[in-house]
C-alpha positions, 0 to 999 in steps of 0.5 A, a space after each residue: 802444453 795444449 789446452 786439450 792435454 790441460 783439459 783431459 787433465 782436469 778431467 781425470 783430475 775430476 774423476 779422481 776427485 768423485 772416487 775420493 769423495 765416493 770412498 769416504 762416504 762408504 767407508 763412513 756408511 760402513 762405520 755407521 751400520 748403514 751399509 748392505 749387500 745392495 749398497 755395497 754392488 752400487 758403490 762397486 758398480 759406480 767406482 768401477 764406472 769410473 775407473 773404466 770410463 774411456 774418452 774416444 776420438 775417431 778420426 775419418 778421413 779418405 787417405 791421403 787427407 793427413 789424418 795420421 799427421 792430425 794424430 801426430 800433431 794434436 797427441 805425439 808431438 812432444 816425443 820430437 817427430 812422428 810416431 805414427 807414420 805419416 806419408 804420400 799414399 796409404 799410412 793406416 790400413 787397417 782400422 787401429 785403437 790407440 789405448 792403455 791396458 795396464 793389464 797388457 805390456 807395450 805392445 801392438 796386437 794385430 789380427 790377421 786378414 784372413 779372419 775375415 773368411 770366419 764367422 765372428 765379428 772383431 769384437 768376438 776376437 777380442 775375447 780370444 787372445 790366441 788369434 791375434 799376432 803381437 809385437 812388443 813396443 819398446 817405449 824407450 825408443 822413439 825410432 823402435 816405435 815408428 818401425 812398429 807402427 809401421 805395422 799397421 800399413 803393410 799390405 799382401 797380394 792375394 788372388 781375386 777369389 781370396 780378395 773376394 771371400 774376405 769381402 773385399 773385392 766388388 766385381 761389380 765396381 768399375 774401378 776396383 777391376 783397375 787394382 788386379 796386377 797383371 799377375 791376376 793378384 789385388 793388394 789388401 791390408 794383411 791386417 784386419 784390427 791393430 790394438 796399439 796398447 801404448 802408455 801415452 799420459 793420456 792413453 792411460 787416462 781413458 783417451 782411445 784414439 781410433 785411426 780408421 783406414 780409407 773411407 771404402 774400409 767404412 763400408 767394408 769393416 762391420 767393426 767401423 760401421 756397427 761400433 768403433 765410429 758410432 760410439 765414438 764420442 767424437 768423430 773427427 771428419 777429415 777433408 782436404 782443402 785442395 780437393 775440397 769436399 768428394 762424392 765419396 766423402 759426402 757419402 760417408 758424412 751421410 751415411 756414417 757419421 752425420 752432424 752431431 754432438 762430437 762431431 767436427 770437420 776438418 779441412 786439412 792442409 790450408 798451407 796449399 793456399 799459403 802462397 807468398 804473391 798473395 797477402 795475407 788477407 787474400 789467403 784468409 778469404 780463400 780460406 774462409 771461401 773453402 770453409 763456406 763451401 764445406 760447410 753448405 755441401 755438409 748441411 753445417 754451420 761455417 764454426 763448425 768447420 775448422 781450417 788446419 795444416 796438421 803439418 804445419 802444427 807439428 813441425 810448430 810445435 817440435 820446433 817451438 816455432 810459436 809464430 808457425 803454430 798460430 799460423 796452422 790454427 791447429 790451437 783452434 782446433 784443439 781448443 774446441 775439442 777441449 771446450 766442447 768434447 771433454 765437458 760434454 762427456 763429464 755431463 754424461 758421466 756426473 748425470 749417471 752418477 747423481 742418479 745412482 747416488 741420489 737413489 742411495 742416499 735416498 735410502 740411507 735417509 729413510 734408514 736413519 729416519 726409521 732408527 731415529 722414528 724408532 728411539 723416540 717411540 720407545 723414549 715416549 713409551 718409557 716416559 710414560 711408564 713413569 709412575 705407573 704399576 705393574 699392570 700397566 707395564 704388562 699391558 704394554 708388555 702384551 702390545 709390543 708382542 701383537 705388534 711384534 705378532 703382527 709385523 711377524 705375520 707380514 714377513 709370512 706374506 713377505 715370503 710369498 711375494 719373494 716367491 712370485 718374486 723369483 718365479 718373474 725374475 727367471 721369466 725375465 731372464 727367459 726372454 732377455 738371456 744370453 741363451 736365446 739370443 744366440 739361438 736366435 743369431 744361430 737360426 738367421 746365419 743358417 737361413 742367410 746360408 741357405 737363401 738363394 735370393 735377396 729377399 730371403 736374405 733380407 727377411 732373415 735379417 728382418 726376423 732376427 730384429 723383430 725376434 730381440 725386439 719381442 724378447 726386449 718387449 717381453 722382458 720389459 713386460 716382467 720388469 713392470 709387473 716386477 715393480 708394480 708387486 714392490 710397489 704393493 708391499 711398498 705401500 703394504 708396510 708403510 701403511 701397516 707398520 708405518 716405515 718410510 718407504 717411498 717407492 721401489 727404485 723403477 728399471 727401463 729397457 727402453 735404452 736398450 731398445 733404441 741401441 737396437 733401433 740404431 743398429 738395424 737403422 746402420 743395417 738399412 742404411 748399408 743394404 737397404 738400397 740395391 734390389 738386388 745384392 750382387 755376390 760381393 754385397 751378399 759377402 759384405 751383409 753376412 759379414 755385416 750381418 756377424 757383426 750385428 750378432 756380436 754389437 747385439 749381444 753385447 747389448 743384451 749382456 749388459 742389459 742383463 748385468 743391469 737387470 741383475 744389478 736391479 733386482 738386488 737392490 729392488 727389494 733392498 730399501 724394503 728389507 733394511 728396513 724391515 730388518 731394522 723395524 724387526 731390531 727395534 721390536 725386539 729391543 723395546 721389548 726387552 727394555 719394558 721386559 727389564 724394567 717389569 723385572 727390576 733388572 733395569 733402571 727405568 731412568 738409565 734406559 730412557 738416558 740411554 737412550 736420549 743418547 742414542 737420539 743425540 748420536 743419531 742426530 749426529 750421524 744425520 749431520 754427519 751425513 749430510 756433509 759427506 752428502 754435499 762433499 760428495 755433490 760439490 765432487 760431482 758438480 765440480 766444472 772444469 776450469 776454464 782454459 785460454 782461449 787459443 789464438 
């Protein structure tokens, strides 16, 4: 078993781990009434996290780089051959997910080509099954699965003009005229996405493997370009050491993928070096030659760059030939994307959760502290009436109603301040909801149809960035006026009523903001170039230009879903404990109600409650332990694996 399968399996050991730990900690706050509404959302939201983090690895590479032979080596050789087909020439032309749906069978979906003439993005037909083509995968047949793999390189002639509508055929470049045969027709993908659903242990995991097509599909699929590769969470670039490092390449490193976390280089197929009238020696300086030139052209660090022969490591690997696979240093390879891929994403992952779960346990505390506050006020209350006669018993009587009259007051001005409350939070989804956003997608396509010139083209596209960038800073205006009001009647009833509030729980769309900044930078970094866009290009920037549209939607959904998310628990701290304060008020008040009628043993109430005080103090102890379990869960490293030859 490689060290990337061992580390993937700790990982998700780990994961399961928090789930275990979160799972005890809410069932326990449930069993102790100290769970609510908003808590309750949070845990969902946390355990749902969980199950849906993915671990996504992108491989890019211009073809004939070996790339799906890199796939096969580091993922499928344990099924004895290849699965993915791997040959001289194109192998991928389309760009392919690798993933595990349960929801799904095996199967592998398929968008046809001609979706490309319609407006909507490949992340818009996703959400509509009817559009895709599907195959069944039958797992139980290695030889089955490669035929269906095979899928995703068939190809169809089409006229230029269709070529041309779908985007991909460029007039003005020289070389593509060289691909229309003599009967007037050009060669494309008949496939525009494969969804390769596949119950590989590690697909089933998380892992997401996307095989893209040729480096030229990077400039020609939106998908690749606004959302496979940059949210990838590493991106495995793939040269050639017979051919070293191409124009096309360095463009593309440029352009699209750039030294980063996550990022690796991969210089396939060293066993072209391999050569039998030089010593080993010789061989691994040339290679080490190869490995400095790359990393000078790319701007990177030589370890950054790794020398393989995905070939030799599969065949290694299936033949359990040891000395081969050390030979092709793909362990090398592996062993860096284990050390390096898998734990930086559990640092994602651990950090999003210490926050949830910090603020969560935060008001828990506070909810326990109010109860425990609570007790001891009415023990000192009782106490004190030991000894005493009736007057003073009604005197205290009258005290707990002002103060109950009083804190009944607040809640009046409460009301007004859920008034306002609403009236911003519907303001707030004025300028941040769906409605506007597609209104606004809606007006930029129908300006970028009916522009003639670049520079209308261009401005459509540059009024729709500043139109999401003045509604995200307007919502963003309504989250901090939200807050800054919390924040008041925070302090209002912590001063007031003394409950131990800290406060209110702060919301930020500046996430959001820098997404958008990233997606308009990737827009400019494909069209801001030309002065002038020929046919093509104006072709590619509207197709661009959808897709856009979608990634920024998709943005703008789950901004809404966290700002919706934020305003339930908001006011969620403030209002256990009102809720809370207003119980003990009227316990205290029956209790000294009791007493002043005999009906109550002065001494039986203040026993009891010494019990509730030893009980509670239980509860914080109690707590506490699920509290730490729950950290050591999410601090937990993961063990540190052998170093590979």
């Amino acid at each position: 078993m490689s060290n990337l399968v061992q580390k993937f399996q700790q990982y998700s050991n780990w994961r399961s781990d928090v789930v275990s730990a979160l799972e005890r900690y809410r069932a326990w706050l449930d069993s102790a009434e100290l769970s609510d509404t908003a808590s309750e959302q949070r845990f969902s939201r946390l355990l749902t996290r969980l199950a849906d983090d993915k671990l996504s690895i992108a491989f890019v590479a211009e073809f004939s780089r070996g790339k799906s032979e890199l796939i096969n080596a580091v993922f499928f050789a344990d099924y004895g051959q290849r699965i993915l087909p791997s040959s001289a020439g194109r192998t991928t032309m389309c760009p392919t997910e690798l993933l595990y749906d349960e929801t799904f069978p095996p199967s592998i979906r398929l968008l046809p080509i001609e979706t490309r003439e319609q407006a909507q993005s490949t992340s818009d037909f996703k959400e509509q099954s009817q559009a895709w083509t599907v195959l069944p995968l039958d797992i139980s047949s290695t030889e089955g699965m490669l035929e269906a793999f095979k899928q995703v390189s068939l190809t169809k002639r089409v006229p230029v003009e269709d070529a041309k509508r779908y985007g991909l055929y460029d007039e003005s470049d020289p070389d593509v005229a060289l691909t229309v045969g003599q009967d007037g027709l050009v060669e494309i993908s008949q496939w525009r996405h494969a969804i390769v659903n596949f119950p590989h242990p590690l697909l089933k995991q998380g892992l997401v493997i996307i095989d893209t097509p040729g480096l030229n599909a990077i400039g020609t699929e939106p998908e690749l370009t606004l959302n496979l590769i940059p949210n990838a969470h590493a991106v495995l670039f793939i040269l050639a050491a017979d051919t070293g490092v191409t124009k096309s390449d360095i463009d593309v490193w440029r352009d699209h993928i750039n030294a980063g976390a996550g990022r690796m280089v991969v210089l396939n197929k060293i066993d072209s070096m391999w050569d039998e009238l030089r010593t080993p020696a010789e061989i691994d300086a040339q290679i080490e030659r190869q490995v400095v030139s790359v990393a000078q052209t790319l701007q990177l660090a030589p370890h950054q760059v790794f020398p393989i022969s995905a070939q030799k490591g599969l065949v290694g690997k299936v033949n359990h030939d040891a000395e081969l696979l050390a030979k092709s240093r793909l362990p090398a390879l592996e062993n860096a994307l284990s050390n390096e891929l898998i734990p930086g994403k559990q640092d994602i992952i651990r950090t999003q959760l210490s926050s949830d779960i910090g603020e969560l346990t935060v008001t828990k505390h506070a909810l326990l502290d109010a109860r425990s506050r609570n007790v001891v006020e009415q023990l000192v209350e009782l106490k004190s009436l030991r000894g005493k006669n009736q007057n003073i018993i009604e005197h205290m009587m009258k005290r707990v109603e002002l103060e109950k009259k009083e804190f009944d007051n607040s809640l009046l001005k409460l009301q007004g301040t859920r008034a306002v409350f609403t009236r911003l939070s519907t303001e707030l989804f004025t300028s941040l909801g769906m409605d506007i956003l597609k209104a606004e997608a809606r007006k930029t396509r129908d300006a970028m149809d009916r522009s003639k010139f670049t520079s209308g083209l261009r401005q459509a596209v540059k009024d729709f960035f500043e139109h999401v960038r003045g509604n995200l800073n307007a919502s963003a205006r309504k989250t901090e006026e939200i807050t800054a009001m919390m924040a008041v009647m925070y302090r209002k009833f912590s001063t007031e009523h003394g409950l131990a509030l800290s406060t209110p729980m702060p919301f930020s769309l500046d996430k959001y903001m820098k997404e958008i900044e990233m997606i308009e930078g990737l827009y400019h970094k494909q069209f801001g170039a030309a002065t002038i866009l020929t046919t093509p290009q104006v072709v590619m920037m509207t197709k661009f230009f959808d897709s856009i549209a979608s990634r920024v939607k998709q943005s703008s959904l789950q901004a809404n879903r966290d700002v919706e998310a934020w305003l339930k628990v908001v006011m969620a701290p403030l209002e256990a404990q009102i809720w809370e304060h207003r119980s003990q008020l009227k316990k205290r008040k029956q209790a000294i109600e009791r007493i002043h009628l005999a009906t109550d043993s002065l001494e039986e109430k203040v026993e009891a409650l010494e019990q509730m005080q030893a009980e509670l103090d239980g509860q914080k102890k109690t707590l506490m332990m699920l509290e730490a379990d729950l950290s050591n869960a999410i601090t937990a490293e993961l063990a540190p694996l052998k170093a590979a030859a």
